[in-house]
N, C-alpha and C positions, 0 to 999 in steps of 0.2 A: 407502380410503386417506387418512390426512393432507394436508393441503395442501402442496406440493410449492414449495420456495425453491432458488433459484441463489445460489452463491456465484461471484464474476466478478472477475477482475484482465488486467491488459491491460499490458504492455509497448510503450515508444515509442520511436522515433528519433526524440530531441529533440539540438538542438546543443549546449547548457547547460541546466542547471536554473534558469536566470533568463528567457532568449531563447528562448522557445517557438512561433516562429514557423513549425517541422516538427511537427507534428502526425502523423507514418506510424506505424500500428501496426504493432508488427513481430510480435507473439504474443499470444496469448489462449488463458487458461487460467478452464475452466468446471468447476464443483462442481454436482450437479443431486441435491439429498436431500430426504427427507421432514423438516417440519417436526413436530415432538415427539419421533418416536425415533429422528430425524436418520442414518438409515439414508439412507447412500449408493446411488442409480438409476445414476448417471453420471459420468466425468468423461471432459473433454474439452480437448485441449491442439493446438492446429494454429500456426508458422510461419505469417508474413503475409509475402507480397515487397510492400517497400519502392516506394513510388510517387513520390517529391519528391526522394529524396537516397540512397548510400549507406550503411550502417552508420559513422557516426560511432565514434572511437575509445571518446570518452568511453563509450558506450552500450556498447560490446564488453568494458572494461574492467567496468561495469557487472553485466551482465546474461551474460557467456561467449557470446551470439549473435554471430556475426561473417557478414559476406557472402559467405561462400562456404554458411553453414549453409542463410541464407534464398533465396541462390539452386539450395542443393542439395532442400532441403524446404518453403521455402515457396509456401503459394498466393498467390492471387490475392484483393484482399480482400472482392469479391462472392461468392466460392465459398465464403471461410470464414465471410461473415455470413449466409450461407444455411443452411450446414449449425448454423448457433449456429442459428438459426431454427428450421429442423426438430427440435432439441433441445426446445427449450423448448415450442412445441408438444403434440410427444410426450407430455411429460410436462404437460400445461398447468402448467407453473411462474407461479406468482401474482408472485413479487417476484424482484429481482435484486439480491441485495448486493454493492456495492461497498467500498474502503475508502477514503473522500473521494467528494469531487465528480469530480473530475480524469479518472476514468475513464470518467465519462458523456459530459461536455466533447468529450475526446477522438476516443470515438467518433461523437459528434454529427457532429466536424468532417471526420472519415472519409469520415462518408458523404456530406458537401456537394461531393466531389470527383467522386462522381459524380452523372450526372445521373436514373438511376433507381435506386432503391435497392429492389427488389422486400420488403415486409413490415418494410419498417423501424424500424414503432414498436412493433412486436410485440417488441422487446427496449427499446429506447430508453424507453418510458412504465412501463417494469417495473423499472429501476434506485431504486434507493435509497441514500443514503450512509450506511453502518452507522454508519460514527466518527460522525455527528452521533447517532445514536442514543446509542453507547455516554458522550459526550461528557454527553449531557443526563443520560443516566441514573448518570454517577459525578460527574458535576458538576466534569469537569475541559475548561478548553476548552485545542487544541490538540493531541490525543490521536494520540500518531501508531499504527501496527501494532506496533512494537515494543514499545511502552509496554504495549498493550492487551493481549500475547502475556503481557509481568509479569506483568501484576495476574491474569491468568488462567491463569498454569503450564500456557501451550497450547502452546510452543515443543515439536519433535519432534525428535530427532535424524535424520531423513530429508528435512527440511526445506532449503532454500534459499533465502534471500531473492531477490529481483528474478529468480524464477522465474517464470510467469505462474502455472502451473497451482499451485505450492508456495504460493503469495499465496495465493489462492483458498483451497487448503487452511485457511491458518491464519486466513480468514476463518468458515472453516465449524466450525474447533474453537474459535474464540473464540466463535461462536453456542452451538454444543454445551457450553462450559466455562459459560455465561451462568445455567443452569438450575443449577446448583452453587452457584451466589455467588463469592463473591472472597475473596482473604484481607485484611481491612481495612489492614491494615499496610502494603500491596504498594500499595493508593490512595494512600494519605497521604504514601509514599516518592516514589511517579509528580508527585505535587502538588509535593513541596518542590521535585523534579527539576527541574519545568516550571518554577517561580518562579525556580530558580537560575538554571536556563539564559536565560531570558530577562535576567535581570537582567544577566549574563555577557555576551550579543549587543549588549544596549545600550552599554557600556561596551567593545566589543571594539576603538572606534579606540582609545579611551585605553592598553590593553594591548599593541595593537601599536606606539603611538609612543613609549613607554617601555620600555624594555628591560629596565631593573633589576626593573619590575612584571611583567612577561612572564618572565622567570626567575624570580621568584619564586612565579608563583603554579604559571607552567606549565595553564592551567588549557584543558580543551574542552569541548562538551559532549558528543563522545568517551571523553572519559577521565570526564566525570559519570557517566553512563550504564555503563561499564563498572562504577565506583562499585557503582551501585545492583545490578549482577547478582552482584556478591559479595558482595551484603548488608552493605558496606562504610558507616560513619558520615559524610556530606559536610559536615557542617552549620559545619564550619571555613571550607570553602568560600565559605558565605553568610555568616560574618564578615569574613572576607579584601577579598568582594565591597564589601560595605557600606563598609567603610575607606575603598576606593579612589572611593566616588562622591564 
C-alpha cells in the first residue's frame, strides 16, 4: 500500500478573530487516504465539549455549532484525541495536513490544559502546514483555502466552509487536484487579487474617513473575491486604488 497522509481541520471557540485568548476546540474533522491514488481509508468527524467558555455567538454564527449541539454530542477532549490517535496509528499515517499553522498551535494549546495527554506527539510531530507548501510552490504568499479551492476548481457542491470535516475535505481535493496542475490564469488572477486586497487593507482608514471615497469605490475584499469567481475584470479596482494613495 502507498503511504497513507491525513487531511485535518479543527474548529475553535475563539472570542474574535483578533483576541485569541480561548483556544477550546470545539470539532475536528480527519481525512485518512492513500497518497498517489488518494483513495479514501477514513473519515472522521467528532464534536469537542468546550472547556474555558461557552459557544460564543460569533463562532455559532460561524460555523452553525451552538451549545446545546456540543453539549448534545460532544466528547470530551482526551477521548476524542485518543480516538484521532488510534486513527492514525491504524493506518500509520506519515503526515498530517493542515491549512496554516493555526491548527497545530491550537491543538498544541489544548493539550497544555491538560496535565497528561497519553500519545500526544503521535499526532502533533505529524502536522504540516499545506498553505506553506502550496504558498512556496505557486509562489504566492498569503494563500488562503479559498484562493487555493480557485486555482484548483476543487470547490464541491456538498461542501461547507467552517465545517471541520468539509475543510478537511477540501484539503484532500486540493492534494488530489495538485497532480493535474492548475490553470495558469486562475494563479495570476489569485496574485493581482492578493496585491489589490492588500493594497485596499492599507488604505482602509482613508476610505472609511472619507465618505465621498467610500461610495465611490464601494470597494472589499468581499466583493474582490466575488470578482474573481465570476471571472469578472478588477483591474479598475487597482486604478481606483492607486489614485487614492
Amino acid at each position: 500500500m502507498s503511504d497513507v497522509y491525513a487531511a485535518m481541520d479543527l474548529e475553535l471557540n475563539t472570542e474574535s478573530s483578533n483576541k485569541r485568548e480561548y483556544f477550546d476546540l470545539i470539532e475536528v474533522g480527519l481525512v485518512i487516504y492513500e497518497n498517489g491514488t488518494f483513495n479514501i481509508l477514513e473519515k472522521y468527524q467528532s464534536y469537542v465539549k468546550t472547556k474555558k467558555a461557552p459557544i460564543f455567538e460569533r463562532i455559532t454564527e460561524l460555523t452553525g455549532i451552538t451549545q446545546d449541539i456540543i453539549d448534545e454530542k460532544g466528547k470530551d477532549f482526551l477521548t476524542v484525541y485518543a480516538e484521532m490517535v488510534d486513527i492514525v496509528k491504524k493506518y500509520k499515517v506519515k503526515k498530517i495536513y493542515t491549512w496554516g499553522d493555526y491548527d497545530e498551535v491550537a491543538l498544541g494549546k489544548n493539550c497544555k490544559m491538560y496535565p497528561i495527554v497519553p500519545d500526544k506527539h503521535t499526532i502533533l510531530r505529524k502536522i504540516e502546514d499545506y498553505a506553506a507548501i502550496m504558498e512556496k510552490l505557486l509562489r504566492i504568499r498569503g494563500l488562503s483555502l479559498e484562493e487555493a479551492v480557485y486555482i484548483y476548481n476543487a470547490d464541491k457542491d456538498d461542501i461547507s466552509r467552517h465545517h471541520a470535516l468539509d475543510d478537511a475535505m477540501l484539503v484532500y481535493y486540493i492534494a488530489k487536484a495538485l497532480n493535474d496542475g492548475c490553470d495558469g490564469k486562475r494563479v495570476e488572477r489569485v496574485r493581482n487579487f492578493i496585491k489589490i486586497r492588500d493594497m485596499y487593507n492599507s488604505l482602509r482608514g482613508k476610505f472609511r474617513q472619507n465618505k465621498e471615497i467610500t461610495e465611490k469605490s464601494n470597494l472589499s475584499a468581499e466583493k474582490l473575491w466575488d470578482m474573481i469567481n465570476r471571472d469578472e475584470d478588477f483591474f479598475d479596482f487597482e486604478n481606483f486604488i492607486r489614485n487614492c494613495e
